[in-house]
C-alpha positions as CSV (number, residue, x, y, z in Angstrom):
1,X,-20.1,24.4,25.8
2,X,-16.6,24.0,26.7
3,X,-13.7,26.6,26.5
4,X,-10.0,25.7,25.7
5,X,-6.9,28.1,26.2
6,X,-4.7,28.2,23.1
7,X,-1.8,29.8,22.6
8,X,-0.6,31.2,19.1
9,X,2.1,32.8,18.0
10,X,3.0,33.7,21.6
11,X,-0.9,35.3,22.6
12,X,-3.4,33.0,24.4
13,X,-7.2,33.0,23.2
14,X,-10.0,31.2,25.1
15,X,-11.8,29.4,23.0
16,X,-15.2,27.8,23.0
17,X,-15.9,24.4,21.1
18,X,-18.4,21.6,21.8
19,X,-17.7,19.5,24.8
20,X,-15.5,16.4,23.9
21,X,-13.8,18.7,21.1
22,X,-11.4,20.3,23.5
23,X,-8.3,18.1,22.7
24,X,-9.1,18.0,19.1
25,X,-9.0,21.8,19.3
26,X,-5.6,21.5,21.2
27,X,-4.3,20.0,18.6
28,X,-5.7,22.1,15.9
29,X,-4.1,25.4,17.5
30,X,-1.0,23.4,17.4
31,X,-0.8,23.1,14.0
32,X,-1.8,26.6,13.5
33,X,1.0,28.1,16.2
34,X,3.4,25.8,14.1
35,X,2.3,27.4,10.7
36,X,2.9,31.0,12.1
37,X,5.9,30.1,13.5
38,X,7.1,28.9,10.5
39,X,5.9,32.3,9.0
40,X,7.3,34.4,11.3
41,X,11.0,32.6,10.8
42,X,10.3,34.1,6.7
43,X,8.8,37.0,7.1
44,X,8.8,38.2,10.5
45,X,6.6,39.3,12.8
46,X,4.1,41.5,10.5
47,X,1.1,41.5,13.5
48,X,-1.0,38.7,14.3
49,X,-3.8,39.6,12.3
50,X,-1.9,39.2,8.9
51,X,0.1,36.5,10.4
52,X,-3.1,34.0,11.2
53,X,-4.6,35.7,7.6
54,X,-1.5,33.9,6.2
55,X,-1.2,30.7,8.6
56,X,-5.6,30.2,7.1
57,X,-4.2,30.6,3.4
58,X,-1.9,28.2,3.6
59,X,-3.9,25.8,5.5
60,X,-6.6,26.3,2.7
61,X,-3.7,25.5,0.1
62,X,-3.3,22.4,1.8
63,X,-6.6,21.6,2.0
64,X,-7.2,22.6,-2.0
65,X,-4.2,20.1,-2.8
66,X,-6.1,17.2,-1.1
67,X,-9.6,18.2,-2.8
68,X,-7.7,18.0,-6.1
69,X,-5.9,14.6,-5.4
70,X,-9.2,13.4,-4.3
71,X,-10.8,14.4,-7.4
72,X,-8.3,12.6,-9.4
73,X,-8.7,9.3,-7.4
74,X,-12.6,10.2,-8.1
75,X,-11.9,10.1,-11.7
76,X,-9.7,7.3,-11.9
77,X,-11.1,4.8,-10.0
78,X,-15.1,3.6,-9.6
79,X,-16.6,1.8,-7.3
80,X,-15.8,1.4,-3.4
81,X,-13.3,3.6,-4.1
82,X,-14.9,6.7,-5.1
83,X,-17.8,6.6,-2.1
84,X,-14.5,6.0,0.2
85,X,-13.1,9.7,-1.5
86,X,-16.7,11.3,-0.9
87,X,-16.2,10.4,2.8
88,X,-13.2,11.6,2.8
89,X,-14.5,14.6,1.2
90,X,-17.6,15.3,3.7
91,X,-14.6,14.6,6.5
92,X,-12.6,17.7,4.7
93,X,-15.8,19.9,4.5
94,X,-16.4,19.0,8.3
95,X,-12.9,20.6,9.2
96,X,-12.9,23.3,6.8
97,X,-16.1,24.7,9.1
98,X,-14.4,24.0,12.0
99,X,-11.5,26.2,11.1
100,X,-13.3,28.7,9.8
101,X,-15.5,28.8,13.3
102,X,-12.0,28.5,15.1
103,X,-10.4,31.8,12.8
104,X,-14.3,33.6,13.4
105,X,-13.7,33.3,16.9
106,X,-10.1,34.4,17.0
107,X,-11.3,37.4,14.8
108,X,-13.6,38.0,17.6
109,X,-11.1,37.8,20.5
C-alpha cells in the first residue's frame, strides 16, 4: 500500500491509497485544498474540521447535480445512451467511496 503527502488548507496528511493511485490522489487533494481555499476566502478560517465538513458538502452537491443530469439523460434518451449514463454512474459511485475513504482517513489523522 502506498502513502502520499497531501497538503490541505495549509496542514499536510500522509495518506495511504492503493499503489498506482498515488497521482490520482494528488490530484484529488488538489481539488479539495482548492475548495477550502475558496471557503476560507468567504468565511474564514473556522478550523479544519468544519472547513473539510464544508469542502465534502459541496463536493457532494456537485456530485448530486451530475446524478440528477444523468438521470435526465436516462429518461430522455434509450438505447446506447442510457447503458453509457450507467457507466458513468458506476464511475461516480467508484469516486464517491474513494472520497469518502480519503475524508475517513483525514478524520483519522
Amino acid at each position: 500500500m502506498a502513502k502520499v503527502a497531501v497538503t490541505i488548507n495549509g496542514r499536510k496528511y500522509d495518506i495511504a491509497c492503493d499503489d498506482g493511485q498515488e497521482a490520482h490522489l494528488a490530484r484529488l487533494s488538489q481539488y479539495i485544498d482548492k475548495r477550502v481555499d475558496e471557503l476560507v476566502a468567504a468565511v474564514g478560517q473556522v478550523g479544519d474540521a468544519r472547513l473539510l465538513v464544508m469542502a465534502s458538502l459541496l463536493v457532494a452537491d456537485e456530485l448530486s447535480e451530475v446524478y440528477t443530469e444523468l438521470d435526465q439523460l436516462r429518461s430522455e434518451r434509450r438505447g446506447p445512451t442510457v447503458a453509457a449514463a450507467a457507466m458513468a454512474i458506476g464511475d461516480l459511485d467508484k469516486l464517491a467511496s474513494r472520497i469518502e475513504g480519503i475524508a475517513d482517513r483525514l478524520e483519522r489523522a
